[in-house]
Structure formats: structure tokens, C-alpha cells
N, C-alpha and C positions, 0 to 999 in steps of 0.2 A: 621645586617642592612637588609632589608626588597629590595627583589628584585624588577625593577621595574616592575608594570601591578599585583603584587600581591592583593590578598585580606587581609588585615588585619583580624583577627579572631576575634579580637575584636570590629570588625562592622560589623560582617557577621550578615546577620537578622538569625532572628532563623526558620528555615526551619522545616517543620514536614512532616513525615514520611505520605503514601499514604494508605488507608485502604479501605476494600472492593474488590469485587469481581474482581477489572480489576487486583491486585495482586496476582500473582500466579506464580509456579515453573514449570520445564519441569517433571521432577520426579514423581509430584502432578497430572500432565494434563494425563499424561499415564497411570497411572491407574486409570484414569476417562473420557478413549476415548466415551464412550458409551455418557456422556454428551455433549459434543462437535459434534458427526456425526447425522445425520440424516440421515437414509433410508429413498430413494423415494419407494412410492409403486404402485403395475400397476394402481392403481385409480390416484396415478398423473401424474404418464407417463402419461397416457391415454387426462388427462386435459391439459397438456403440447403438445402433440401431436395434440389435437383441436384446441386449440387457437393457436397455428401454423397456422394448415391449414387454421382457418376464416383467417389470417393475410394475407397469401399468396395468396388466393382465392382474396383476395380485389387487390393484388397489391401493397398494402405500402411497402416501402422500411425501412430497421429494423432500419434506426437513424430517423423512424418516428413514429413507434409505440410506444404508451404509455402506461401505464397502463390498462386505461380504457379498451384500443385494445386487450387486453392478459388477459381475465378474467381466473380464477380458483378458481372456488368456493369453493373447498374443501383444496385445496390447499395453497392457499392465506394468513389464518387466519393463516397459520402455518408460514409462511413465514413472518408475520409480526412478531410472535412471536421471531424469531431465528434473526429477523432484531435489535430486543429491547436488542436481547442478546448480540449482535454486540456492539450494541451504548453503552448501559448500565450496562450491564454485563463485562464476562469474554473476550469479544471483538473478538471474533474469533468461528466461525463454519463452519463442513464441509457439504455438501451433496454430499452423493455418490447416481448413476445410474443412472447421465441425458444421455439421447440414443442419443448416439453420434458416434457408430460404424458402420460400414456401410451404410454410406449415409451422402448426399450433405452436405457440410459444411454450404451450405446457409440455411439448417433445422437445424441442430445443433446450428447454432449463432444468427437464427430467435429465437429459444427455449430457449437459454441462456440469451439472452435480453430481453425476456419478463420476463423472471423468475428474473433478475438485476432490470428490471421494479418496481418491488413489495420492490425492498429496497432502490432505489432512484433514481434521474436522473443521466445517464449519460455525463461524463464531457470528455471534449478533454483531450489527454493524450500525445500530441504534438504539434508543429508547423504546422504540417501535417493536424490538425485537427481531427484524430483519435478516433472518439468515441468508437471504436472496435477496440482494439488492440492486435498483434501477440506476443506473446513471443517466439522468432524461431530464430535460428541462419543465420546470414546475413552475420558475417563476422565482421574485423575488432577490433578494441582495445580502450577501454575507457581509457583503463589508459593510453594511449601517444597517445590520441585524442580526445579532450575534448567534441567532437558534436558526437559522439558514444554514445549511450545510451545501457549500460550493456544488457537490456534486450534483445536484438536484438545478442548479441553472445553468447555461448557457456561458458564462462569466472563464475568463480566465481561470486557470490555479496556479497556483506557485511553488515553488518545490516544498512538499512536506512527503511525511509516514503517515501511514494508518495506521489505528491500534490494533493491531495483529500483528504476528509472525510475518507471512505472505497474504499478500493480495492479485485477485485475477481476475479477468476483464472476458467478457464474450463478446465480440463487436456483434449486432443484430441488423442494425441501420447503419449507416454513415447521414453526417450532417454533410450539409449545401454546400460548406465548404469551412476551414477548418478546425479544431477539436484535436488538434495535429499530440501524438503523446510523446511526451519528453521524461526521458532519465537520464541520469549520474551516477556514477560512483561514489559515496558518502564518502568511503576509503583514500579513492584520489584528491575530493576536495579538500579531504583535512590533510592530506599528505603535503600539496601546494600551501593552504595553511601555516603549517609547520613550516615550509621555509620562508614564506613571504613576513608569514608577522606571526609569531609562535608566542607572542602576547595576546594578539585578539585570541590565537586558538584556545589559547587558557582558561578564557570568559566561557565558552562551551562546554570547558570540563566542569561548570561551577552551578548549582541548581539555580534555575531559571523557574518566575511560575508560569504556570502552563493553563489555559483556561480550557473548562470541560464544558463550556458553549451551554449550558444548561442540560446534560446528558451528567448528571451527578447522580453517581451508586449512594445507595442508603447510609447514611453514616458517615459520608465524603465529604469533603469541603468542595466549593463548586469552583476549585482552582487545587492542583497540585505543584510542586518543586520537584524539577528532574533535569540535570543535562544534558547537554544535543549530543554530545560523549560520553558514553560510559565502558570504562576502561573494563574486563573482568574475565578472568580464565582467558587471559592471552587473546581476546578479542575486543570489538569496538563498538559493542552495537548501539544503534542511535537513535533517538525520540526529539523528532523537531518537525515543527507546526508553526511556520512565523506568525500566522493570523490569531494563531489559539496563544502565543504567548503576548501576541502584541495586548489582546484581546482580555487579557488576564491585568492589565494594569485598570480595567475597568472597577476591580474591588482595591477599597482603599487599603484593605491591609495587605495586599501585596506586594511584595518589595518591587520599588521603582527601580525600570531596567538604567541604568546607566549610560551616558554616551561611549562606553567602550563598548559596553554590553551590545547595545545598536549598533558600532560599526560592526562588532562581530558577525552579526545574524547578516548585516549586510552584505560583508565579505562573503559569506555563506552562499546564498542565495545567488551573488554576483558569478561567483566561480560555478556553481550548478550548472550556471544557467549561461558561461562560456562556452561558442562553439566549439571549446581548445580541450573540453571536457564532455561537453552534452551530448547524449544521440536520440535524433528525432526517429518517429515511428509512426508511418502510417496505419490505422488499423483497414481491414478488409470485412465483408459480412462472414463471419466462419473464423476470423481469426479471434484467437485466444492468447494473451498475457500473461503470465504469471511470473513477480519479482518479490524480493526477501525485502521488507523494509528493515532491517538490519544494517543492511551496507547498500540501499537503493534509494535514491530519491526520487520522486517522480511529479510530473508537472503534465499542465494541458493548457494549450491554446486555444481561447476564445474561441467562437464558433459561430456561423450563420443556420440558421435552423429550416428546414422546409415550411413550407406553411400548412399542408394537410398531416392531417393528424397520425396517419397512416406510412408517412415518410419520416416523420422527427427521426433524428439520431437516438437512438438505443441500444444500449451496453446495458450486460447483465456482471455482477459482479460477486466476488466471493472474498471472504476472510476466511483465511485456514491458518490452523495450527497443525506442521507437521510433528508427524512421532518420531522424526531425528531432530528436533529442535534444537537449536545449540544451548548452555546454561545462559541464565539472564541475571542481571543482576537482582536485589531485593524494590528498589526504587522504582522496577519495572510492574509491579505488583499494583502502584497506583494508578498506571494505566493501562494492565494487561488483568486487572483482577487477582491474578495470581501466576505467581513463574513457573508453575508445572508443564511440562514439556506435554507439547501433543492435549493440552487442555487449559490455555491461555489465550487472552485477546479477546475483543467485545469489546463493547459495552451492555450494558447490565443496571439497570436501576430497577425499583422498587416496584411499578407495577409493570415493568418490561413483559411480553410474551412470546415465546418464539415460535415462528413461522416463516415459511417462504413466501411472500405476494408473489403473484404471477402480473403483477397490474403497479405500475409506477404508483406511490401513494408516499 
């Protein structure tokens, strides 16, 4: 007898497996770090360092600077190319040696958003309004306080998305000792999926609710339904948060996950987080991140923090929407605001304002 909420297999549609470039292993990425980083060289510090100063020289304040504002002529063409590679490619690139040590944070994160500038606009990444955001321990526990957002403590993460297109990381500090970054292929884990148990994979194609942590747009329910899969225009792109769905059974009208439901996310998360898939990532102070939460998963391990204040770990971080976006589905809408390309992702609530902090808050 067939439990109830299951999938019959004999009407599961027929799912095929993902190909191309966004598929790939951790094993396969390491020894082919050389394709993934880019060295900046002193001709772009140099061009980094100018369009700073016209910026500064003017007085804009950096949630106003645009593109246009931040020219790099030599610089630029490369950076759209590594943007293409994001979107379209392997979904993930580093650059290491934005100069970012000694000296004002307000030059470091003028230079980091202009350089964000060239892969798309910046989106709020709170209720706060956050177009610049801290990754720095503040303190606190996401997991027995739901309006905690992981990144703000020291705590583990576990493989999720951010509501954005791309997300991107500026290491400032390093911690004491680990904060180590991990990603996956979303593409390869559902590929493995698909042969191991192409039943759990099913449960992912099937709207799940999603909890919005208490970061609910006007008019929202403070939980939405959306799958970790969503199939559309010959692509996969993906919306999975284990903590914000586990976190969503917190309201009682939310449909109760299932035990298939649960092994699913579990298989998920388990395969992510296989050395047979995973690749770990030291950061440096000067290196910079930037991967597609479309086909990327990303995670971070725990961390020891210094004790003066002056040493914490500090990562500056960015949500962008680029203008080659790929199409989204409509479903994306509940958690991107809207699916317009090159003007999606946030969050966005009612008295939100937007700004860059220069100062973790």
C-alpha cells in the first residue's frame, strides 16, 4: 500500500539528467583552480584605484555609483567575460588581490562595488535595506531564533541559495581558524539524484514551503511554496534554504513536510556536502567570490574568531542581478520580487531603505 504524499513511479514524468558546463565535481574543480581564479594585475589595481578616487572626488555615495561611474577600460572586458562564465558557464569565479589591506574600509567597498558594478546591480539583502553587506559575527543562534540570519554569526551554514541571481564575497579579514567556503554543483547533485533515487528527486520538483524568517514584503504571507527544481526554458534553476523550509513548518498552515519530503532535502544536502562532489575554498584578504545561485550551492564551516575587535573575520558581500540573466520561472517572483532580468532579488519589505553600511549592523 502506497504511503500517503507519495509519488507513484509510475507517473513520475520522465526527468533527464543536466549537461554542460554548470555540471561538475570538487575533485575535477582542483585541479583546475587555474580556470576558476583570476589574478588582478597592477594595471587593474591601478584602474580600480582611479575610478575610486573620480568616485570619491565627486562625493557619490557607493549605493549610487553605477557603472558608468567606475569605468575600467582594460579591466572591464575581462570582467564581463568572467560575468558570462558565472551566468553560463561553470557558475563560479575567484579574483584574488583587490587591495584591501591597510586602508579605509570606505576605499575597499567603494572598489568592490564598482568592480560588483560590472556584473550587475545590487540588490537588498535585508529588511534593513542592505545593499552592502557584513558577513561578521554579531552574535546570536539561527537555529533557536528564526530572525537570526546565519551569516551574521560564527555558526556553521549549510548548503543553501541566496535570494539573488549571484552572490559575492570580499574576504577583509580572515578568522583564527576555519570559515573554510564550500560549493557544489546543484546540477550534479540532482544529476546523481536522478540515478540513485529519481523518487526522492521528485519531492524537489514539488512546492515545498519556504519560510521568509520574518523578512515578509507587504502583502506576503510570512512563508511561500516553491521547489528546489524548477524545470523552465531548458533549464534548472534552484531555490533551496533547508533551515528556511525546515523553519516554515513553524506556521500551522503550512503543509507538513513529509518523510519522503525529509529524506529528500536529506539526500540533497548529503550529496552537496560529498567530498565526491564538494570543493572547498580557502578565502585570502583581497580575494573575491562570485557564484550563480542558479546551479551553485554554497556552504561554510564554523569558525574560531579572534578576540580583538580589530582582527574578527570580515567579508563584505554583494547580491547582483546580472543584465544577461537567464529567464526564471513565475514561482521565482515570490522570492526574487519579480523575474525581470537585470532587476530581481532582495528582499524588500515595507519600511525597508536602501543603503550601503560601511559598519557591520
Amino acid at each position: 500500500m502506497q504511503a500517503a504524499g507519495a509519488i507513484s513511479t509510475q507517473s513520475m514524468p520522465a526527468r533527464r539528467p543536466v549537461d554542460g558546463p554548470t555540471v561538475w565535481t570538487g575533485p575535477d574543480m582542483r585541479e583546475r583552480e587555474a580556470e576558476w581564479t583570476y589574478y588582478l594585475t597592477p594595471s587593474d589595481r591601478a584602474e580600480l584605484e582611479a575610478a575610486r578616487a573620480a568616485v570619491q572626488a565627486r562625493g557619490l555615495a557607493i549605493s549610487e555609483i553605477r557603472r558608468a561611474d567606475f569605468p575600467l577600460p582594460t579591466l572591464a572586458p575581462v570582467l564581463e567575460g568572467l560575468r558570462d562564465e558565472v551566468v553560463n558557464g561553470r557558475g563560479f569565479v575567484r579574483l584574488r588581490g583587490m587591495p584591501v589591506e591597510d586602508r579605509p574600509i570606505a576605499e575597499s567597498a567603494t572598489m568592490y562595488w564598482g568592480l560588483g558594478a560590472w556584473f550587475g546591480s545590487a540588490r537588498s539583502q535585508n529588511a534593513k535595506g542592505h545593499l552592502l553587506g557584513h558577513v561578521y559575527d554579531l552574535g546570536g543562534n539561527s537555529a533557536t531564533d528564526p530572525h537570526v540570519r546565519s551569516y551574521a554569526t560564527s555558526e556553521e551554514q549549510n548548503f543553501h541559495i541566496d535570494r539573488s541571481d549571484m552572490v559575492a564575497l570580499l574576504c577583509l579579514r580572515r578568522a583564527k581558524s576555519g570559515g573554510l567556503s564550500r560549493l557544489a554543483s546543484s546540477m550534479a547533485v540532482h544529476n546523481v539524484m536522478l540515478t540513485r533515487r529519481p523518487d526522492l528527486l521528485e519531492r524537489l520538483y514539488q512546492p515545498l514551503p519556504v519560510d521568509r524568517r520574518g523578512e515578509v514584503p507587504e502583502g506576503k504571507a510570512p512563508f511561500y511554496e516553491a521547489p528546489v527544481f524548477n524545470e523552465y526554458g531548458g533549464r534548472l534553476p534552484v531555490l533551496y534554504s533547508r533551515s528556511h523550509i525546515g523553519s516554515a513548518q513553524r506556521f500551522p498552515e503550512a503543509r507538513r513536510l513529509t518523510p519522503a519530503d525529509i529524506e529528500a532535502l536529506d539526500m540533497l544536502n548529503a550529496l552537496a556536502a560529498d567530498p565526491a562532489l564538494q570543493l572547498d575554498m580557502s578565502f585570502m584578504p583581497g580575494d573575491v567570490q562570485i557564484l550563480h545561485n542558479h546551479t551553485i550551492l554554497h556552504a561554510r564551516t564554523a569558525y574560531e574568531d579572534w578576540p580583538e575587535v580589530e582582527r574578527k573575520r570580515h567579508l563584505l558581500r554583494l547580491w547582483l542581478s546580472p543584465p544577461n540573466g537567464r529567464p526564471l520561472p513565475p514561482v521565482f517572483a515570490e522570492c526574487y520580487g519579480t523575474t525581470t532580468i537585470g532587476d530581481r532579488g532582495g528582499i524588500i519589505c515595507k519600511d525597508t531603505r536602501l543603503h550601503a553600511p560601511l559598519v557591520p549592523a
